[in-house]
N, C-alpha and C positions, 0 to 999 in steps of 0.2 A: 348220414354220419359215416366216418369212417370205419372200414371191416376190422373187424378183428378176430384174427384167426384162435379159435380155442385151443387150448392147453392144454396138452393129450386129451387120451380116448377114451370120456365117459361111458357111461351106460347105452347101447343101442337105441333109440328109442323110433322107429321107424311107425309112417302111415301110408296109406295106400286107398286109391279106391279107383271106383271105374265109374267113368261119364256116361249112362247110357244115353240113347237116342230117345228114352222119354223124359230125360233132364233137359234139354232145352229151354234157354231163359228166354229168350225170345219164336214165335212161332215164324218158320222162314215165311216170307211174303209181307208181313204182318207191320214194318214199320220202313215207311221209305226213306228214312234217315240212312237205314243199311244196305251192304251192296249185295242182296240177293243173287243178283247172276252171278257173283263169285263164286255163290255159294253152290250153285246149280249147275256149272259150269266146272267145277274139282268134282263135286258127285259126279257127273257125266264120264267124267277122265279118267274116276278110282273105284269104279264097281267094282274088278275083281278083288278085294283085299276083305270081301266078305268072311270073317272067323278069323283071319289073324290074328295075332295078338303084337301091343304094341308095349314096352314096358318103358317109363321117362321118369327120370330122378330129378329132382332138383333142391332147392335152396326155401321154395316158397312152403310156408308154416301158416294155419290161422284161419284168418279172413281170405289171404292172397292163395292160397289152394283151392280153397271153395270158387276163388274166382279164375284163375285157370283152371278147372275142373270143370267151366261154364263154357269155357271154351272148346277144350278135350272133346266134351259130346256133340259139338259139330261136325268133327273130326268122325268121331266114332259114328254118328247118324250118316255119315253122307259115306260112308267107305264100306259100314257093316264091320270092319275092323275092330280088337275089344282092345282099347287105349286105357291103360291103366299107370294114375305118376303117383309117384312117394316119396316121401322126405326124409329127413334125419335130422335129429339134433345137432351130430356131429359132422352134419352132409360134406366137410372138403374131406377129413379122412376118411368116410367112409366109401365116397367115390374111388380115393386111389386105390382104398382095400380092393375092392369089388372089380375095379378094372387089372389089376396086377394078380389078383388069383384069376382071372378068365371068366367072372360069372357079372360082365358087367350087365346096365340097362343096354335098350336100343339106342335111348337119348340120354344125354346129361343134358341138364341146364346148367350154366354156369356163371355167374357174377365176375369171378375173380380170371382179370387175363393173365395174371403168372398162371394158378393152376390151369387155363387150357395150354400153356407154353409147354408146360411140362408134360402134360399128358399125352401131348403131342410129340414134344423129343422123344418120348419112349414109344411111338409105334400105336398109342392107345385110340387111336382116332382115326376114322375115317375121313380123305379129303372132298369136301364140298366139290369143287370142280371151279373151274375157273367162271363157266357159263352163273353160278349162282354168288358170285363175287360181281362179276359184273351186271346184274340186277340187282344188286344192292347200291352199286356205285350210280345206278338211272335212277334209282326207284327211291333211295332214302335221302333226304336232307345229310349234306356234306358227307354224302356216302362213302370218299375216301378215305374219311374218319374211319367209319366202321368197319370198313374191309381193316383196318389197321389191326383191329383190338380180334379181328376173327384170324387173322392170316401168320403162321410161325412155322417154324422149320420143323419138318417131321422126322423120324427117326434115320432117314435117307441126311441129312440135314439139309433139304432141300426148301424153300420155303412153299405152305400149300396154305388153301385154305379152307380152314374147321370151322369158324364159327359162322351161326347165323345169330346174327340179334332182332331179339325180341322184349319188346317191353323197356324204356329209358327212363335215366331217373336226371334232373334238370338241376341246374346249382346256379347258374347264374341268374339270378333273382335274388332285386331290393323289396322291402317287404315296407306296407306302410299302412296309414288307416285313411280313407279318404274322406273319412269327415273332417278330422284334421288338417287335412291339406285345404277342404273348401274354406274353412274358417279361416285359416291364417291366408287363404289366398294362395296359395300353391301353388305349380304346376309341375307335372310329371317331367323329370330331366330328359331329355335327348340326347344328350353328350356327357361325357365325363368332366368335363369343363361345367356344363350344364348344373352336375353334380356336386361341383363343390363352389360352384357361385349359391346354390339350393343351400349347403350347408352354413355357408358364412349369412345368408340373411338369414337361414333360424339363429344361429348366435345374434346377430345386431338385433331381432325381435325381441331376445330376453332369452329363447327358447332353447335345446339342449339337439342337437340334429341324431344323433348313431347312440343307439343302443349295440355293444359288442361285450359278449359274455366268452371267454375260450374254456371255461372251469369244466370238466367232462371225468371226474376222477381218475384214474392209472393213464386214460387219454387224452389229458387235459393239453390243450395246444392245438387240437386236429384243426378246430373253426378256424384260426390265423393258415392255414396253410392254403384251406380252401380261399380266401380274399387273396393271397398270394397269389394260389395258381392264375384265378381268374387275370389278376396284375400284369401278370406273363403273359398271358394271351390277347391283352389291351396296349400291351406294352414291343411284344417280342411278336416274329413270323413263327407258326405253326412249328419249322422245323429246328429253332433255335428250341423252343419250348420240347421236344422229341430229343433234342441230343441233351436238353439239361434231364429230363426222365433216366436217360441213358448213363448218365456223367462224363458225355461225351463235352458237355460244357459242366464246368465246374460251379458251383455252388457258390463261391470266392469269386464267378465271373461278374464283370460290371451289370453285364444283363440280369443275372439274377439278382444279384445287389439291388440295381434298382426298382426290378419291382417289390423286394422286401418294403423298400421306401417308399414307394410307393401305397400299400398299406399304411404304411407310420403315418404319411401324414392324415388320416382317418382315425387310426387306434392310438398316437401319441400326443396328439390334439387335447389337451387337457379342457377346451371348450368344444370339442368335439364329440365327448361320449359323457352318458350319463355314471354318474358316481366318479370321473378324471381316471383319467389312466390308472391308476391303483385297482377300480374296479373290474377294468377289461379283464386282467387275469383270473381276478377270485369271484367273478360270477358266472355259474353255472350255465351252460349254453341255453339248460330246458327253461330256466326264468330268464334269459335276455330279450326278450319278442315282451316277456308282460307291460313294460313302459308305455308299449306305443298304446295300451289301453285305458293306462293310469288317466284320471282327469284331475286339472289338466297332466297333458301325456311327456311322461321324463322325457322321451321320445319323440323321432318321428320317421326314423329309416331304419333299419334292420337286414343285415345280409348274410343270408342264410338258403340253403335248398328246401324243394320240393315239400319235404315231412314236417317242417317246424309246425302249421298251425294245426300237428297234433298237443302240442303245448301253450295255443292260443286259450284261450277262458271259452268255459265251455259255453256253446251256444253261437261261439263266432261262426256268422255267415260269408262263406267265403267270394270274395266281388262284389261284396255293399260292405259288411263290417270290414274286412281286413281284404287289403289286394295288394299286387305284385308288378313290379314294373323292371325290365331285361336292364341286367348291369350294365350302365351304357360305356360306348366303345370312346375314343378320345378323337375328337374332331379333327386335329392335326396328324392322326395315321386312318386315316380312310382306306390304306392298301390292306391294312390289317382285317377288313370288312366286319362281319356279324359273328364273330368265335362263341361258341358255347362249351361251357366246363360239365360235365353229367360222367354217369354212366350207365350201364345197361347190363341185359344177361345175353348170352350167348346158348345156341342148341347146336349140339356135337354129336356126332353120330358115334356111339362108341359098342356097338353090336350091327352091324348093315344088316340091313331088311328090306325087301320092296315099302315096306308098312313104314318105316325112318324116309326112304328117301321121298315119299308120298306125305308125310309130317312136314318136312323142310315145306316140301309145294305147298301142302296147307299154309305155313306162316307167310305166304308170297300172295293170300288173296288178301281183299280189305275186310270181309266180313271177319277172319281170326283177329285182327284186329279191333274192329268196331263190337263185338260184343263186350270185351272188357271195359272196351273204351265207357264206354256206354253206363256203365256199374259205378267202378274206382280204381282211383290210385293205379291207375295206369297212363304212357304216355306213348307216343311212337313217331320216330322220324319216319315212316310211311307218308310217300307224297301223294298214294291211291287211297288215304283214308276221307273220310266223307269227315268234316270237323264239328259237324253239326253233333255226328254221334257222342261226342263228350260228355259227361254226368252233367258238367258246369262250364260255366263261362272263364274260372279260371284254369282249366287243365287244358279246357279248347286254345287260351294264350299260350301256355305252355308247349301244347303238340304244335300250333302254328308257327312259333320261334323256331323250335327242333325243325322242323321241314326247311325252314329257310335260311338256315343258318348255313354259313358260309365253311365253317370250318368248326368240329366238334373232336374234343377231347378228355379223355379218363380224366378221372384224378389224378393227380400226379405222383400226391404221396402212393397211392395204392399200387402204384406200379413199381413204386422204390425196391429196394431190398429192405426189408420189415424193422431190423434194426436203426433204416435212418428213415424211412412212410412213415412207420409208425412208431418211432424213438428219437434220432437226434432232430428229425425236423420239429415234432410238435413239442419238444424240451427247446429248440432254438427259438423258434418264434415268441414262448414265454419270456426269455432272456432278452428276448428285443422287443418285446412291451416296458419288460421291468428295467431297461437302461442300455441296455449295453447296443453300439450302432451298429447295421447292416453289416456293412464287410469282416467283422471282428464276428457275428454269427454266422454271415456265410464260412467263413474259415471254419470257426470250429465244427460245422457239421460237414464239410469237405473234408477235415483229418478225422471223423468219423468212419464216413464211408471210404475212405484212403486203408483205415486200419481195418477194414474187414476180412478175414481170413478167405 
């Protein structure tokens, strides 16, 4: 779902702990699924950081702490180093508090690429070096991508690179039930052609193809932006898609235009979603995915990221009950290749330390990756991870698409300026469910962001 940044500055509410070396989820040696000599191999390299101490902020709350925190103590076991991360409720302002009075961490994690933009215009950040950009650009699926969202001009205004990414989150994914499909005779689309030949024989069946809910209250709209962006990226070259982020192409351009339209004819298709286009708007995003379960199913396609089958019915097993097949790309732009829509967190060194720059090295072996992997709700464009170590058969699809994926890209709203991300886009996209055509909402949200002070 889309971020949204809170609204001043509550109550502190901060946690903290430290990963010892007898927290280890897994015993090294102990599964060949994982890559031990990483792991024995960075011990070898970081003996001396025995007693350091390493302090890391981030964004992760809950479950996703305790499972970076399973990680941490590999860290902590193989260096003797005491790595200790914490979070906050209010983690984006609390990071700039903390970095602007001089009492930052060693590391931030970060989600949001404006805030490392800006942390970084002000001086707040350590640069990675160009050597761990390009290991990202060998090492990760459409690694250009990601050097993207880590690399911004620093207080010199020169441009450097700060982030490293770790941990992705995947969005281009249709979501479906596959018993459904054996029944009606189905088969998984390969093209976007593919895709909507798929949806017109569910209508000549009888049957309803797309379930699309955008209702998300004060964020109602985000879902249509996300089918958008994807749109642009099936539709437009990487860098056409980078200058409309920018409003270097304008909102009002044909190219954006079209892939607005490109959505409609999925969302305006009145035999194309369930409840007719009057439902697209007013149903809630967290009940749009329940059709495909309904029998028989209102449904039978759903496009939506990575989290939805937190809102499937409880007990769905994930790759027999419900599965996921990659948005496909459109057969007549094969140049366009394998684009994926996601996004990711980033680690910025915003205190330098041997013990930080020895943290980065950690995230560069596959074991820091394969123990997450291994749990949950984790994913990673790492081409040195073993795929096997995935919880499931569906996140193992998911990290293998990330790896080979030709060209990977943010969100788009998320990168906007907050007033059209998260304001005139997800209010436009409503108005071009509810009637009004393409070019008449790309204008109005072009003289949006025209009028921003």
């Amino acid at each position: 779902m889309k971020h949204l940044l809170l609204a001043g500055v509550a109550a502190l509410c901060l946690s903290a702990t430290f990963a010892s070396a007898q927290e280890l989820k897994f015993e090294p040696g102990s599964d060949a699924k994982f890559n031990w000599k990483s792991y024995e191999d960075f011990k070898a390299a970081h003996a001396d950081l025995k007693g350091q101490s390493l302090t890391l902020f981030g964004p992760w709350r809950g479950e996703d702490e305790v499972l970076f925190n399973s990680v941490l103590a590999y860290f902590n076991a193989a260096t003797g180093a005491n790595g200790r991360y914490s979070s906050s409720e209010n983690y984006e302002q609390q990071i700039v508090i903390d970095t602007q009075a001089g009492s930052p961490p060693n590391i931030a994690i970060i989600p949001q690429p404006g805030l490392l933009a800006d942390l970084a215009a002000k001086g707040l950040l350590t640069p990675l070096g160009n050597e761990n950009a390009e290991w990202v650009k060998q090492n990760y699926g459409a690694g250009e991508g990601w050097i993207r969202y880590g690399t911004y001009n620093g207080k010199d205004g020169q441009p450097a690179y700060f982030g490293f990414p770790f941990k992705a989150d995947f969005k281009s994914m249709v979501w479906y039930v596959p018993e459904n499909f054996e029944e009606a005779g189905y088969e998984v689309p390969k093209t976007m052609e593919d895709l909507i030949k798929l949806s017109d024989q569910i209508v000549a069946d009888g049957g309803v193809p797309w379930c699309i809910g955008l209702g998300s209250g004060g964020a109602t709209g985000w879902p249509a932006t996300d089918w958008m962006e994807d749109m642009m990226l099936r539709t437009q070259a990487p860098d056409v898609y980078d200058k409309w982020v920018s409003n270097e192409v304008k909102f009002d351009d044909p190219a954006v235009v079209g892939a607005i339209e490109e959505f409609g004819k999925f969302a305006k298709n009145p035999k194309y979603v369930a409840g007719g286009v009057a439902a697209v708007s007013s149903t809630d995003f967290r009940d749009s995915p329940k059709g495909l379960f309904d029998i028989p199913p209102k449904c039978y396609l759903h496009h939506q990221a990575s989290f939805v089958p937190s809102f499937f019915p409880p007990g769905t097993e994930l790759g027999t009950d419900a599965d996921f097949f990659y948005m496909p790309t459109y057969a007549s732009k094969p140049e366009l290749g394998t684009p994926v829509l996601g996004a990711g967190t980033m680690f910025a060194i915003t205190k330098d330390s041997p013990a930080a720059k020895a943290f980065i090295e950690f995230l560069k072996t596959p074991i820091a990756h394969e123990v997450w992997m291994a749990q949950a709700s984790f994913l990673t464009p790492f081409k040195g991870v073993n795929p096997d170590a995935y919880a499931n058969e569906v996140l193992k699809k998911q990290g293998e698409l990330l790896t080979t994926a030709t060209t990977f890209r943010f969100d788009a709203s998320d990168l906007m300026p907050g007033k059209i991300g998260a304001g005139a886009f997800w209010t436009g996209m409503i108005d071009y469910v509810g009637g009004k055509d393409a070019k008449t909402v790309g204008t109005d949200i072009q003289k949006a962001w025209d009028g921003l002070k």
